[in-house]
N, CA, C and O atoms as CSV, one atom per row, in Angstrom:
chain,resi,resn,atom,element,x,y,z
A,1,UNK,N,N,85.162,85.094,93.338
A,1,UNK,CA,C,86.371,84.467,93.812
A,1,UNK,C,C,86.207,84.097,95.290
A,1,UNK,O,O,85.735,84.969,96.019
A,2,UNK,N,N,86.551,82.865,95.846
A,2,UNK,CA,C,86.533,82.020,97.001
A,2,UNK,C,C,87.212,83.012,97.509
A,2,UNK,O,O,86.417,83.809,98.006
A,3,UNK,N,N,88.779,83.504,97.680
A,3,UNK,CA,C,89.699,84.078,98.488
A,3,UNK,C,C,90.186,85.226,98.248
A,3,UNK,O,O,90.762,85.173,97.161
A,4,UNK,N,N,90.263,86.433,98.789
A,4,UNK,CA,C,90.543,87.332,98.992
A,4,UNK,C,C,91.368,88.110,99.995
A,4,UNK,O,O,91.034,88.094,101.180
A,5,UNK,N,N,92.810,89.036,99.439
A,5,UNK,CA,C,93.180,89.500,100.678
A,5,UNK,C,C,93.169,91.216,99.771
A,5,UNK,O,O,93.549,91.345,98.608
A,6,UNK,N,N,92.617,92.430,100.696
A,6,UNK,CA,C,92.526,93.526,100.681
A,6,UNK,C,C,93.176,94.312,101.309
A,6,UNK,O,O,93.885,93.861,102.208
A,7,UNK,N,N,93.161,95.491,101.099
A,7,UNK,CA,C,93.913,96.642,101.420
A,7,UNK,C,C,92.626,97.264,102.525
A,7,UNK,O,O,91.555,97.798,102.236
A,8,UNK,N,N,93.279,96.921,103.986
A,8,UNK,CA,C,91.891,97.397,104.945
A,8,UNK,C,C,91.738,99.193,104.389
A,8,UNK,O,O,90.592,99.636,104.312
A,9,UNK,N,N,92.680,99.938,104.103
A,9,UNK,CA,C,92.736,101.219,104.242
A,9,UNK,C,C,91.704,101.685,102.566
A,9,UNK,O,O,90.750,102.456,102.665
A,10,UNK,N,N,92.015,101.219,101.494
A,10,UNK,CA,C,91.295,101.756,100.182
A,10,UNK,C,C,90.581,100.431,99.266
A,10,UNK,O,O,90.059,100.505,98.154
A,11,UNK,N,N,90.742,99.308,100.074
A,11,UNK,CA,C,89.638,97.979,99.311
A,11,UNK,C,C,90.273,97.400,98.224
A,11,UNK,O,O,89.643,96.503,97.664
A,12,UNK,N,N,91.554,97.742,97.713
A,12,UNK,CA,C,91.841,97.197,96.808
A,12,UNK,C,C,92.159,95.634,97.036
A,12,UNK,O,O,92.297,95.115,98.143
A,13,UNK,N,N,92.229,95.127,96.084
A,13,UNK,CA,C,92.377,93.937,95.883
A,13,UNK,C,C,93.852,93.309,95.369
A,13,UNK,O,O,94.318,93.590,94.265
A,14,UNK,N,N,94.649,92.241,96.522
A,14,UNK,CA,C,95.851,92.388,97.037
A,14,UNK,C,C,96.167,90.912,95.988
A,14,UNK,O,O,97.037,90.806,95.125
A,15,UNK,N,N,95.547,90.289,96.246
A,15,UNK,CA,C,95.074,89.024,95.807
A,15,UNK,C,C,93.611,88.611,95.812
A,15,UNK,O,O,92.761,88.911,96.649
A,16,UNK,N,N,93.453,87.734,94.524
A,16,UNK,CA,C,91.517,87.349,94.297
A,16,UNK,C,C,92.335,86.151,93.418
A,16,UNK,O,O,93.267,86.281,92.624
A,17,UNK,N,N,91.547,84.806,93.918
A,17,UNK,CA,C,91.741,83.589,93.504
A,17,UNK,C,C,91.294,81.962,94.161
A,17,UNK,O,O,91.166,81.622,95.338
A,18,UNK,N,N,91.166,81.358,93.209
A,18,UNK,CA,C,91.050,80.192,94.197
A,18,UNK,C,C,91.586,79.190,95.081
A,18,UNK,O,O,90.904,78.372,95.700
A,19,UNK,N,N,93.304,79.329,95.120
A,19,UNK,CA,C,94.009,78.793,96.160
A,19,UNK,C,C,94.164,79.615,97.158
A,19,UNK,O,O,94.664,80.718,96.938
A,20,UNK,N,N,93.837,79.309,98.226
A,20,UNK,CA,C,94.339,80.010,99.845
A,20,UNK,C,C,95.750,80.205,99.913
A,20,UNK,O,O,96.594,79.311,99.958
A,21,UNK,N,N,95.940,81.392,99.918
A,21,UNK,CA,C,97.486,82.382,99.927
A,21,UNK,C,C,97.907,82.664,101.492
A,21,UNK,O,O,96.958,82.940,102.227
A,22,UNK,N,N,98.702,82.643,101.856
A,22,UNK,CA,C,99.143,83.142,103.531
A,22,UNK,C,C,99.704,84.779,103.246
A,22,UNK,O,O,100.667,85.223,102.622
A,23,UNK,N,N,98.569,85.431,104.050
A,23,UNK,CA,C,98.616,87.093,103.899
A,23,UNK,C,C,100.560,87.542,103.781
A,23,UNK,O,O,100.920,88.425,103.002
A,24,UNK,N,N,101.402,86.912,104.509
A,24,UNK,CA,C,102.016,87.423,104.670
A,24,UNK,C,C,103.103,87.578,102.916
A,24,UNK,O,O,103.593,88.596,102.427
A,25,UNK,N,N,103.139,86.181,102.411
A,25,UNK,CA,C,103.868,85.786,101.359
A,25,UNK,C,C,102.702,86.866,100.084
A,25,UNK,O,O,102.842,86.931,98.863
A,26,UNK,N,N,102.128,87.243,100.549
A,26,UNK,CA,C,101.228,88.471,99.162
A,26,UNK,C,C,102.281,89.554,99.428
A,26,UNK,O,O,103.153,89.859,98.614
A,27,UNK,N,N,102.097,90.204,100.848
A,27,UNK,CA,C,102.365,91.645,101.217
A,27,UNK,C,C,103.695,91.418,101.059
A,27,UNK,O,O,104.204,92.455,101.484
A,28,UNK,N,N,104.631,90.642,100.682
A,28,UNK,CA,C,106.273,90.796,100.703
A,28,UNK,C,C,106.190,90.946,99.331
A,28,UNK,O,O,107.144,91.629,98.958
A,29,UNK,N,N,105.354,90.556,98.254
A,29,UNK,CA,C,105.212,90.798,96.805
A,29,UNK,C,C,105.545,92.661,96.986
A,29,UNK,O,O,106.662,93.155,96.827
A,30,UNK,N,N,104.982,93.013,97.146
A,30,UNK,CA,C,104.363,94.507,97.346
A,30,UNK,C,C,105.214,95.209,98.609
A,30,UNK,O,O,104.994,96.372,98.947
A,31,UNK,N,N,106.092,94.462,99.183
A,31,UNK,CA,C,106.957,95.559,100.513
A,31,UNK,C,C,106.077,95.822,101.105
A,31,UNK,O,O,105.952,97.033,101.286
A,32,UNK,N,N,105.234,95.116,101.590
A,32,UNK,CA,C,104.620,94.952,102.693
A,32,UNK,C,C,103.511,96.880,102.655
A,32,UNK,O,O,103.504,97.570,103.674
A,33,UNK,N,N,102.947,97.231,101.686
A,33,UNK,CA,C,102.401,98.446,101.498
A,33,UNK,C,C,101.360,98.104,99.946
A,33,UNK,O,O,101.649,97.272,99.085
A,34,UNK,N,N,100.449,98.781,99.950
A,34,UNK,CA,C,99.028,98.364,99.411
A,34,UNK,C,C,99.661,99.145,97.953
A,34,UNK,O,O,100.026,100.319,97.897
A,35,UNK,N,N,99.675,98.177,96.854
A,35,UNK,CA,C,99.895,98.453,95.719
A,35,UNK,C,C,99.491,100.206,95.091
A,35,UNK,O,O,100.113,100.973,94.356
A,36,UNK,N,N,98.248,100.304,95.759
A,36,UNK,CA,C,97.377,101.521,94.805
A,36,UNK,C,C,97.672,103.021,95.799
A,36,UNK,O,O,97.908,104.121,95.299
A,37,UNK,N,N,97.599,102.770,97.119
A,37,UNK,CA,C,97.486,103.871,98.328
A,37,UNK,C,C,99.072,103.656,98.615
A,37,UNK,O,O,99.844,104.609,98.724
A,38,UNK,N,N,99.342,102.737,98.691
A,38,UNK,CA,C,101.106,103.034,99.571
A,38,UNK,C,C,100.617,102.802,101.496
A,38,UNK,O,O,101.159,103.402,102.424
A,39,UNK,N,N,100.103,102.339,101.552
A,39,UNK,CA,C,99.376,101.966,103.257
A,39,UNK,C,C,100.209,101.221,103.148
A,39,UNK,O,O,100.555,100.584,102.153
A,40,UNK,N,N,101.036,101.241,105.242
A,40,UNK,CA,C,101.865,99.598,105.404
A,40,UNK,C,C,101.179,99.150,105.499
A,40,UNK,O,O,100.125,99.702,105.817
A,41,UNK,N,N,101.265,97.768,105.284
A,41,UNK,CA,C,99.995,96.827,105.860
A,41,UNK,C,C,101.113,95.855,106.744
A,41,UNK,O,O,102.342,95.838,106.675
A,42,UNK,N,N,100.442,95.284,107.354
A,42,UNK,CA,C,101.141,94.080,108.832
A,42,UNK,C,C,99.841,92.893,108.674
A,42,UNK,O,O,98.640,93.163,108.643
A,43,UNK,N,N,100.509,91.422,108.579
A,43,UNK,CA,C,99.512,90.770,109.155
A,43,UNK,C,C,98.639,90.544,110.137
A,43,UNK,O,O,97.717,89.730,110.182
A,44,UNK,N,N,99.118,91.580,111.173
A,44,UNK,CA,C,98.777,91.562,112.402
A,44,UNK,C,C,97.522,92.594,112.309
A,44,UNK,O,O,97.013,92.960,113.368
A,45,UNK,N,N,96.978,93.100,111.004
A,45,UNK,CA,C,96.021,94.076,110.894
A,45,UNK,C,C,94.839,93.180,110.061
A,45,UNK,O,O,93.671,93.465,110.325
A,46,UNK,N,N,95.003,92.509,109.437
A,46,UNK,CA,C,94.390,91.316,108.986
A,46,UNK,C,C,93.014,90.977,109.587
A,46,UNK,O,O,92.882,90.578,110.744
A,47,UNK,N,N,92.290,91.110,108.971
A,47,UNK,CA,C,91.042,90.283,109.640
A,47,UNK,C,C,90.027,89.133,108.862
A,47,UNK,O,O,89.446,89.472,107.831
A,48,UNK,N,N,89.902,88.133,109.269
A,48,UNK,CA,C,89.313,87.048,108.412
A,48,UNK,C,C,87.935,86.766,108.298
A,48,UNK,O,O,87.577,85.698,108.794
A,49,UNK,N,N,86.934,87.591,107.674
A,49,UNK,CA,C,85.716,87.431,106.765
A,49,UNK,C,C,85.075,86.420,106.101
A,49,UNK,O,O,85.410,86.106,104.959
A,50,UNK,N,N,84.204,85.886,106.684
A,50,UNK,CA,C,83.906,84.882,105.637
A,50,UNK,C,C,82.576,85.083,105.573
A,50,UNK,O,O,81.882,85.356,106.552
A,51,UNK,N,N,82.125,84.942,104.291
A,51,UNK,CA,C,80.708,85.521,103.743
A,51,UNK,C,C,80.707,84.185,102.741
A,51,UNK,O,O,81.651,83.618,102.191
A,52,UNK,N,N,79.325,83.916,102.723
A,52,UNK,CA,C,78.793,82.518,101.855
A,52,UNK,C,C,78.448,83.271,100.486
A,52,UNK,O,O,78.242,84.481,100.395
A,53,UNK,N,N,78.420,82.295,99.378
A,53,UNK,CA,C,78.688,82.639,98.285
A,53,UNK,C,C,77.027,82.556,97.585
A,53,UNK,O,O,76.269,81.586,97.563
A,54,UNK,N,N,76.824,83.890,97.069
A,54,UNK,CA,C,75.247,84.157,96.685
A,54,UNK,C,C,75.156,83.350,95.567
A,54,UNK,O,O,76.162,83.022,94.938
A,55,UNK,N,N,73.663,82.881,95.159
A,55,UNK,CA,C,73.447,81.789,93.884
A,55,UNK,C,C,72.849,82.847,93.366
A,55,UNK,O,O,72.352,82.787,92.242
């Protein structure tokens, strides 16, 4: 999957897909806290990764 937003605290996976999502409109899905751990999360903790895609 092109896009990804994670849970910095346990890796889960918040969203995985191919349209670009704005972190913030995921984490209001979820009250702003990581589905699996219960971590707040803030966009302001966010960090943007980009890694090329292995053949």
């Amino acid at each position: 999957m092109p896009f990804e937003i994670v849970c910095n605290n346990c890796g889960t996976p918040l969203y995985s897909g191919m349209d670009i999502k704005q972190a913030n409109n995921i984490l209001k899905l979820y009250n702003n806290r990581c589905k699996k751990c219960g971590e707040l999360l803030s966009t302001k903790d966010f960090i943007l990764k980009i890694e090329p895609i292995e053949k």
